[in-house]
N, CA, C and O atoms as a GROMACS GRO file, in nm:
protein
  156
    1UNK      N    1   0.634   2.428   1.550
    1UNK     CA    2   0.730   2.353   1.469
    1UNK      C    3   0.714   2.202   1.492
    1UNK      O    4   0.732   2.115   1.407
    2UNK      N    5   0.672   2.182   1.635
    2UNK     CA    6   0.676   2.070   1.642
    2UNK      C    7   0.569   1.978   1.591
    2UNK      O    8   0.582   1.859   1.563
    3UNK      N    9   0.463   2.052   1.584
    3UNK     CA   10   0.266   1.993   1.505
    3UNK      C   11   0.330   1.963   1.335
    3UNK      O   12   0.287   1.875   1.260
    4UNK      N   13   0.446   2.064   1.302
    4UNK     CA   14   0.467   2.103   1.145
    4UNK      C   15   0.537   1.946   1.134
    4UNK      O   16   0.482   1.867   1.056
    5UNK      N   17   0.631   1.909   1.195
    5UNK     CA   18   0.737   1.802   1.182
    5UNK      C   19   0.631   1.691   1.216
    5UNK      O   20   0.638   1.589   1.147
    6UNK      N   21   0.550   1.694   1.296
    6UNK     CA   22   0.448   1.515   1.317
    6UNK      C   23   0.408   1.541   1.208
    6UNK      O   24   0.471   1.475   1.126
    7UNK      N   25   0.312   1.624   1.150
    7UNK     CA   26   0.254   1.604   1.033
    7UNK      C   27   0.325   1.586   0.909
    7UNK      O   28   0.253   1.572   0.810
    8UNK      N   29   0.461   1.584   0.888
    8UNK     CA   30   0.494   1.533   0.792
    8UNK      C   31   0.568   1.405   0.811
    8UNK      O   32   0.596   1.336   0.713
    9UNK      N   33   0.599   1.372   0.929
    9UNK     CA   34   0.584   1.241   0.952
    9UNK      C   35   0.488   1.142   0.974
    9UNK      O   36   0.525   1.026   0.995
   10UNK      N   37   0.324   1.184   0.970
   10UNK     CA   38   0.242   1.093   0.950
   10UNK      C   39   0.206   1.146   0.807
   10UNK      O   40   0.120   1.068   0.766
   11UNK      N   41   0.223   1.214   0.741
   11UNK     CA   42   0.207   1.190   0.592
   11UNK      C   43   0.328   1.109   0.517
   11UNK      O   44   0.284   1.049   0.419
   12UNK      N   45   0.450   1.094   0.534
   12UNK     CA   46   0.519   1.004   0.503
   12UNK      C   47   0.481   0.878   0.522
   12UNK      O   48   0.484   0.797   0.430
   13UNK      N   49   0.440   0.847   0.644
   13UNK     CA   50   0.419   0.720   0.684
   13UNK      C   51   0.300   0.662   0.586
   13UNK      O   52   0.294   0.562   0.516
   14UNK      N   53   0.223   0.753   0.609
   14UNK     CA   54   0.077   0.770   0.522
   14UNK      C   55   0.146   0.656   0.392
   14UNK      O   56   0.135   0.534   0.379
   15UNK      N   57   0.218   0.759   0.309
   15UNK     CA   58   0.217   0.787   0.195
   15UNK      C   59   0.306   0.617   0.145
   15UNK      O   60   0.296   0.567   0.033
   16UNK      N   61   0.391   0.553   0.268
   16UNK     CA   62   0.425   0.476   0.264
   16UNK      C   63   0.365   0.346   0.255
   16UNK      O   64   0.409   0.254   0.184
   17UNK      N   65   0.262   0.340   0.331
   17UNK     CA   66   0.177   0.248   0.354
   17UNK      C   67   0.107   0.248   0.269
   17UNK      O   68   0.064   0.133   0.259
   18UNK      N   69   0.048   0.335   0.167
   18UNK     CA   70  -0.048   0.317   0.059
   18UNK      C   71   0.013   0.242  -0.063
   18UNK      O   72  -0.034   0.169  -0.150
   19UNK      N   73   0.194   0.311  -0.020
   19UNK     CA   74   0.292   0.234  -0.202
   19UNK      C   75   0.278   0.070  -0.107
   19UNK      O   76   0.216  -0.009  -0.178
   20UNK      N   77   0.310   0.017   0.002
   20UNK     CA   78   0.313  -0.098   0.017
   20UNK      C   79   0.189  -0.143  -0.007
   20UNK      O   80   0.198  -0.245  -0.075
   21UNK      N   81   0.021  -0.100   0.029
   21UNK     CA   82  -0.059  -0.169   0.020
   21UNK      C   83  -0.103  -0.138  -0.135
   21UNK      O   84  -0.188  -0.227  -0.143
   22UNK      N   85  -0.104  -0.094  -0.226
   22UNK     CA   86  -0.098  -0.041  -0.364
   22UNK      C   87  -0.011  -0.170  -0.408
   22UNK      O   88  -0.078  -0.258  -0.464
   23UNK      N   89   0.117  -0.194  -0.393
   23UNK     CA   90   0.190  -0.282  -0.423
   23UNK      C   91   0.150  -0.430  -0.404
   23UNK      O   92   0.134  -0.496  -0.507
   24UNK      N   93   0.131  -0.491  -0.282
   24UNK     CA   94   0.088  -0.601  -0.272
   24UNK      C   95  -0.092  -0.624  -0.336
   24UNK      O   96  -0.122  -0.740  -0.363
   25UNK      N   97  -0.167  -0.547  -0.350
   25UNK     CA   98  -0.305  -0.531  -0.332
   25UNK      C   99  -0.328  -0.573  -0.546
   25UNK      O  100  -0.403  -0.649  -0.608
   26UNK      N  101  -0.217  -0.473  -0.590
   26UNK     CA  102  -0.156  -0.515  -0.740
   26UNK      C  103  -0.134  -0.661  -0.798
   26UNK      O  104  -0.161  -0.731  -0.896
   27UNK      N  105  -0.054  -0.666  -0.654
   27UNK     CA  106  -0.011  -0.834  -0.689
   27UNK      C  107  -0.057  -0.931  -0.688
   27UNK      O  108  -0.035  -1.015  -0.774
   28UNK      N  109  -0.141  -0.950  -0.581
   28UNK     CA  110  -0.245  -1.099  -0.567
   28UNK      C  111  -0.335  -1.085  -0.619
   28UNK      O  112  -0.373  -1.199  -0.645
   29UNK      N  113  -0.416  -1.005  -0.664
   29UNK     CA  114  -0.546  -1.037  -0.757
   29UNK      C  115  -0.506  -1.078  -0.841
   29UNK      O  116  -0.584  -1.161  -0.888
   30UNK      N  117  -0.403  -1.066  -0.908
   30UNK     CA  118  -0.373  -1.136  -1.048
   30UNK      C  119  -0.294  -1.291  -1.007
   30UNK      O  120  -0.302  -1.373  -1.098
   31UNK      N  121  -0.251  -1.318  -0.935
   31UNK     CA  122  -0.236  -1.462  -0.844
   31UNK      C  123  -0.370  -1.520  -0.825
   31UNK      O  124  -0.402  -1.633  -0.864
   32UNK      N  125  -0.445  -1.439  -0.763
   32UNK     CA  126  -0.630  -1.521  -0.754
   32UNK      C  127  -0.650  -1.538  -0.867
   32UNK      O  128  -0.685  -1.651  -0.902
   33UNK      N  129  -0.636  -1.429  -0.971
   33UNK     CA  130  -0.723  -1.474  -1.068
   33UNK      C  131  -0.657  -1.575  -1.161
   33UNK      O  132  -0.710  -1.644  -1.248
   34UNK      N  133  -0.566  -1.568  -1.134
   34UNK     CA  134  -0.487  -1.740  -1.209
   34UNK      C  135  -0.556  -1.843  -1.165
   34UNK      O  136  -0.640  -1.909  -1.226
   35UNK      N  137  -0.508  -1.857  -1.023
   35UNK     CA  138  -0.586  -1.944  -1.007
   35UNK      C  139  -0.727  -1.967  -1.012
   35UNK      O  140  -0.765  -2.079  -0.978
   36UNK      N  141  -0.770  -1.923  -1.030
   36UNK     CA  142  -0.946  -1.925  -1.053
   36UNK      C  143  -0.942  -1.977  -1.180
   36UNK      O  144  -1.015  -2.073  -1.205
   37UNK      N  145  -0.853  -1.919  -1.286
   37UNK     CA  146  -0.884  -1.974  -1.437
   37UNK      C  147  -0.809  -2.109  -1.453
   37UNK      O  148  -0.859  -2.192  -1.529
   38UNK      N  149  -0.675  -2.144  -1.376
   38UNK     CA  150  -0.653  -2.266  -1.359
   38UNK      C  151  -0.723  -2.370  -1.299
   38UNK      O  152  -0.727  -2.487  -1.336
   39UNK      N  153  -0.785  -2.311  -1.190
   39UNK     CA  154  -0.840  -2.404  -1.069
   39UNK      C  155  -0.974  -2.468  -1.110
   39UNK      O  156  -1.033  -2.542  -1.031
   0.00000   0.00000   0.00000
């Protein structure tokens, strides 16, 4: 029970860290690429 409960706490975590890096990873390329066409 206890292998059952880590593993879905490192797949949460997982799963968390991909929406944050998914999220920010979204966001600044299109910030670079402004600036690149401004700059």
């Amino acid at each position: 029970m206890n292998d059952s409960r880590r593993q879905a706490m490192m797949a949460r975590m997982c799963f968390f860290i991909m929406m944050e890096f998914w999220n920010t990873w979204i966001r600044f390329p299109k910030l670079d690429y402004g600036n690149l066409i401004v700059g």
